[in-house]
N, C-alpha and C positions, 0 to 999 in steps of 0.2 A: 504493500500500500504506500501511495508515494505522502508523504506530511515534510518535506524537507521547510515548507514557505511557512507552516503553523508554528513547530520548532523554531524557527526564526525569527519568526516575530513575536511567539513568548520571550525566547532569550531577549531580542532588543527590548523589550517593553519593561523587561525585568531591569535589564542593566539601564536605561534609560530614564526609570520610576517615570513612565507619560507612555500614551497610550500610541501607539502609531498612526499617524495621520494620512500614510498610505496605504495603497494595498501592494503584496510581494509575491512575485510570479518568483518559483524556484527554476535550478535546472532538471527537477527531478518532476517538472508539471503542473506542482501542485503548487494552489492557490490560497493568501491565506489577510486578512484585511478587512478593511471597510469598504463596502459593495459601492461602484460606485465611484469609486477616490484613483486618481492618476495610481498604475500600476508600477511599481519600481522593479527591473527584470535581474534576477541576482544570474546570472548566465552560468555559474561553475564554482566550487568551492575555493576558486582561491581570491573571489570576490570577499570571503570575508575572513580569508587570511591576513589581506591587505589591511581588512579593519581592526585586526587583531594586532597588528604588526604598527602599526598607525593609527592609534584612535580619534576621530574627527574628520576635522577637513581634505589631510593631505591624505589618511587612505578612499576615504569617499575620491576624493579627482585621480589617485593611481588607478583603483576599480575604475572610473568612468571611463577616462584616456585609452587604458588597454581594454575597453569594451565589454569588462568584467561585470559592471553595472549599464545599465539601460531603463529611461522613461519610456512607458507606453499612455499616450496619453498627451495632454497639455503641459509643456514641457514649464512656464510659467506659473503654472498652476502648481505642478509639482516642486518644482523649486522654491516656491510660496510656503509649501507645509514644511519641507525639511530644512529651512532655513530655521525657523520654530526651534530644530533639536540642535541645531550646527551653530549657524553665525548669529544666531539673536537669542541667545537665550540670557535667561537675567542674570541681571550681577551676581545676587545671592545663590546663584545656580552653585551645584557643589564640584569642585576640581576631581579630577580623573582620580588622583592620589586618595582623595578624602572618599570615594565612594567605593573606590576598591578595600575600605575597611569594614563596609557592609559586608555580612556573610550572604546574603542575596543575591548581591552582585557579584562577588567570586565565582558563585555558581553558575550565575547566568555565564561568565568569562568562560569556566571552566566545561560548558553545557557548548559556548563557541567555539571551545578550540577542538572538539568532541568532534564538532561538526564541519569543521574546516578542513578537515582530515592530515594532511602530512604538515608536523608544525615547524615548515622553514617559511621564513621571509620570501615572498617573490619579490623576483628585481623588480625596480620602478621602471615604467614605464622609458621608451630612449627619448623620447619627447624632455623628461625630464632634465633638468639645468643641472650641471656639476660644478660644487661650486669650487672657483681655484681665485686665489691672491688676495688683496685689500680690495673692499668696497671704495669705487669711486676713484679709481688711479684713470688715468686716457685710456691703461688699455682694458680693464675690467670694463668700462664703460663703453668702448669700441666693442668687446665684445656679449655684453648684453642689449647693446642694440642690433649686432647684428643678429642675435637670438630671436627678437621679438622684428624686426623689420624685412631681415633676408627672408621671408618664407617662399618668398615669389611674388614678381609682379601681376601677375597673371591672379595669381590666389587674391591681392587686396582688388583688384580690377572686381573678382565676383561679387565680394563682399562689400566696397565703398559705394560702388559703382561710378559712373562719369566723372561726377567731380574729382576723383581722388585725393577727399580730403579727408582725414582720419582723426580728426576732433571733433566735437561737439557741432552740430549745429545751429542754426535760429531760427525758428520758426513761426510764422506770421500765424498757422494752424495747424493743428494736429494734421488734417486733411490734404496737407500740400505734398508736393513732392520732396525727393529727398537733395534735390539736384539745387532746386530753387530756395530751400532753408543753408546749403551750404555758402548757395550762389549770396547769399543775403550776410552770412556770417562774416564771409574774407569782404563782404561790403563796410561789416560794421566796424572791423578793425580797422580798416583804411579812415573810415571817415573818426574815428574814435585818435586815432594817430594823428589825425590832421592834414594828410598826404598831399601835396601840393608837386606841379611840374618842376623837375629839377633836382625836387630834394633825393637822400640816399639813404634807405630804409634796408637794416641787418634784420633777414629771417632765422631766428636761430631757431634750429631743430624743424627745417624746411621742406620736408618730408617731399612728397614727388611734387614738387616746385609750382602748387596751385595757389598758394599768396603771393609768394613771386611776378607769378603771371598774370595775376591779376591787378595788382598795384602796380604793374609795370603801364599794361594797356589798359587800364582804365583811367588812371592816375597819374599818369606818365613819370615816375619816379624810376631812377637806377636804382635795382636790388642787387645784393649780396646775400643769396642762401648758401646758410651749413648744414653740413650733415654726416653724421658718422658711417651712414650706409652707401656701401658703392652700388646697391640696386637700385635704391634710392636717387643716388645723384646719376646715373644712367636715364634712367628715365624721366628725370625732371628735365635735362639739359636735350632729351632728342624732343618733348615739350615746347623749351622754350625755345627751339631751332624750326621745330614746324611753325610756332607763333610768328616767326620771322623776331625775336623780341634778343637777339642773343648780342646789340648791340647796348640794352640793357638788364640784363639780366645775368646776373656769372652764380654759377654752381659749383660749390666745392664741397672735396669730401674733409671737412675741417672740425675740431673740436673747437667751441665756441672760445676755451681758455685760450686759444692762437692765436685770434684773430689779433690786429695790430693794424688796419690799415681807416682806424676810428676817425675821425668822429663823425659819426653818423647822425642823420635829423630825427630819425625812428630808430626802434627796432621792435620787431615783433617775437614774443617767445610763446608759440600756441602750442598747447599739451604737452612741454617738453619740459620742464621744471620738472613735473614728477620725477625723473630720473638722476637728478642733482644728488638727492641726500641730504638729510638732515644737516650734518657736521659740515656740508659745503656750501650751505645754500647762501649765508653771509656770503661769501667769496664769489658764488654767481652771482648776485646782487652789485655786490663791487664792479666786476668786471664789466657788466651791460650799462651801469654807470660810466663806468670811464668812459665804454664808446661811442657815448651821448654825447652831442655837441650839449652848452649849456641852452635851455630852454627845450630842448630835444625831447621827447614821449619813450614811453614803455609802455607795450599793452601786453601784459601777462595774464595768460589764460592759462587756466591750470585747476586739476582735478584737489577737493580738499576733502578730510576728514572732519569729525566731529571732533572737540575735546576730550581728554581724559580728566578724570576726575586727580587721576596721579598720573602723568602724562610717563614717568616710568615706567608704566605698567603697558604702553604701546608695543602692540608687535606689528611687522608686516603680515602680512596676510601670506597662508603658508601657498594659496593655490596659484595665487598667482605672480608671487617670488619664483615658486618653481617651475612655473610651467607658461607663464606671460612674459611680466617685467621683471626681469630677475634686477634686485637688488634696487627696486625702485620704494620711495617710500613717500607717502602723505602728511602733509601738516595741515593743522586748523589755517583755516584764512586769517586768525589775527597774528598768525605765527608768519605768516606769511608778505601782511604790510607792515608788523614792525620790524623784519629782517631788511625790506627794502626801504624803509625810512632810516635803516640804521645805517645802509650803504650812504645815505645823502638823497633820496629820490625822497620828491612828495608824494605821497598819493593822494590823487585828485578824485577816484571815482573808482566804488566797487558796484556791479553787477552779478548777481546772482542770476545763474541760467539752469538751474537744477533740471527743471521738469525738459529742457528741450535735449540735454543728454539720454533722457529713458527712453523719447521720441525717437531721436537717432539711432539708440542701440537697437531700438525695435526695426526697425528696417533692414538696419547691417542684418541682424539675424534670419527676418525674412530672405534678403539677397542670397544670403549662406543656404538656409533650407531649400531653397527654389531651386539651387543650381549645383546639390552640395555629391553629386558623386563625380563633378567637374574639379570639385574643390578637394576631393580625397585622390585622384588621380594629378592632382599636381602634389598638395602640401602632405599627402599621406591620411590614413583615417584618424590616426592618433591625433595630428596636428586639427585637423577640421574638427575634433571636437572637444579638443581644450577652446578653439576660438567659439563653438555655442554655445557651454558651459558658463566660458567666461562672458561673455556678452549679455546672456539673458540674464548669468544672478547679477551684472551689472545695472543693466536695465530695472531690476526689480530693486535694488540698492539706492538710486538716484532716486528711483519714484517714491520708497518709504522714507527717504531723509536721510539715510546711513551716510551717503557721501553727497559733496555737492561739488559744482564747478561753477566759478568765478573769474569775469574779466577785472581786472585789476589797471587800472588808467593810471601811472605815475609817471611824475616830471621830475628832468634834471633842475632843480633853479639855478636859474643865473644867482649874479652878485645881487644887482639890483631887487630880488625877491620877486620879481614878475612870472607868475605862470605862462603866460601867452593865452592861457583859455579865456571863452568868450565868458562873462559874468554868469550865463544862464548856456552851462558847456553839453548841455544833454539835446544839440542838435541835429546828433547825429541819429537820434531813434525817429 
């Protein structure tokens, strides 16, 4: 008689103390849940080796990556209830240590490893990041962006679509397209910078070169994009070569710490601060200062966390350190303006755009699902679905408040103390 999915969801519920809010389809057939509820498919016992071996986050994303776990079902939906056990459970929740001194929960442990059959570690996933050297050297950083950038051109092409813009967009409606909320974004930063004929606007972290190209020929300003990725700068430069635009526009593969050919009237740093790091971000701040002429703008857009109550007690996120942005890490937004006011920069204007990230993410992941055995025959199946995973409990993260994302308006001052903005600067909305 097959019961592998009943078995399993006593032991979870047991070790859990809360009820399962899915239902769990075994490899052995059998069915075992709430009638009804997104099915979670445990595919083979070393799906919960993994969780035995990893309790939490990082072995739920090894099972999911090597295909060991599977939604059947509304994949939002489901990542709605097991978020509940995983990434939001309450403060008072009790730590792994403390509840393994329950005689209950041993057993339920000792009821899992019963049923996970041979008790070695499977390897992680090869998706996974190995980690080598100091966080945040050029070349740790060169090589975690070529982690999370190199996947293929072709792969961001499914997922971004036309624009190939990979941050946040803005959207006039939920109902619009995906092409026309970006087309509006790389609007808003132009007009937010102030971009005039002439001037010389640094894209740092210029991804396939669509602010570039767009301040260039809208605005007619000479850009300077950087970028650590040479897929990256390949295809933003045969871009700005088909724009005819390669008289202003130059693409390098540059760490933003290089630059030296300053001072610039802008610069733009969109979605790429996340990967600075805590301990450097003074020192990025610094540096996009200096290559401000005085009076010159900053428009920093970038992903932020909530506060901690003991800000010691912050960890990266283990899924997507490992298997996204390795060694990338979030601060609250006022961690954020008092690091660049401490560089010398005023900030002039913060923006909160929370809810048009969830929009966004929802899209990407539609473009993913519509086109996704395109996407597994270039970037692999493992890779296609670290990017659904991470996207949709993204998407579901931005829309409950866990993280938000912030355009940050700050100016170099001159001596004289003048901003240059207009007394009433919110013209650009």
């Amino acid at each position: 008689m097959s019961y592998a999915a009943l078995r399993l969801k006593n032991l979870l519920e047991q070790l859990l103390g809360v009820p399962l809010p899915v239902r769990i389809r075994a490899w052995d057939g059998s069915q075992a849940g709430p009638p009804g509820a997104p099915v979670l498919i445990v595919r083979n016992r070393r799906a919960v080796r993994r969780l035995l071996f990893k309790p939490g986050e990082l072995g739920l994303a090894r099972a999911w990556v090597a295909g060991d776990l599977d939604i059947d079902g509304d994949l939002y939906t489901a990542l709605g209830l097991i978020s509940g056990l995983v990434w939001e459970r309450d403060e008072g929740s009790r730590s792994l240590s403390e509840a393994l001194r329950d005689p209950q929960v041993r057993a339920a442990v000792r009821g899992l490893v019963k049923l996970g059959g041979v008790p070695l570690p499977p390897a992680p996933p090869r998706e996974e990041v190995r980690r080598r050297g100091h966080l945040h050297t050029k070349r740790t950083d060169r090589r975690a962006v070529s982690h999370h950038y190199d996947v293929g051109n072709d792969f961001y092409e499914i997922v971004l679509g036309p624009s190939m813009v990979y941050s946040c967009a803005y959207w006039e409606s939920p109902h619009g397209t995906l092409e026309a909320a970006q087309r509006d974004k790389l609007e808003l930063v132009c007009r937010k910078l102030g971009l005039t004929p002439g001037q010389r606007l640094l894209d740092v972290g210029c991804g396939w070169g669509s602010l570039a190209i767009h301040a260039a020929r809208e605005h007619g300003v000479s850009v300077v994009g950087v970028t650590l990725s040479q897929e990256q700068a390949s295809y933003a430069r045969k871009r700005v070569a088909d724009e005819g635009l390669t008289d202003r526009v130059e693409i390098r593969v540059q760490d933003y710490r290089d630059v030296t050919d300053g001072p610039y009237d802008a610069i733009a740093s969109i979605g790429m601060a996340e990967h600075v790091g805590a301990d450097r971000y003074l020192e990025y701040a610094r540096d996009l200062y200096a290559l401000l002429k005085p009076g010159g703008r900053l428009l920093n857009h970038q992903i932020a966390r909530r506060p901690e109550r003991d800000e010691t007690t912050y960890r990266v996120d283990e899924f997507i350190d490992a298997y996204v942005f390795p060694d990338g890490e979030l601060a609250p937004l006022g961690t954020t303006v008092t690091q660049l006011e401490r560089a010398g920069l005023e900030a002039r204007d913060v923006e909160s755009i929370r809810e048009h990230y969830g929009l966004t993410l929802r899209r990407w992941v539609a473009n993913l699902e519509a086109d996704r055995p395109r996407a597994q025959r270039i970037a692999g199946p493992g890779r296609a679905r670290v990017w659904l995973l991470y996207m949709a409990a993204c998407a579901l993260a931005f829309e409950r408040n866990r993280i938000g994302v912030n355009q940050v308006l700050a100016v170099r001052p001159p001596e004289s103390g003048t901003s240059g903005l207009p007394l009433r600067a919110r013209t650009w909305n």
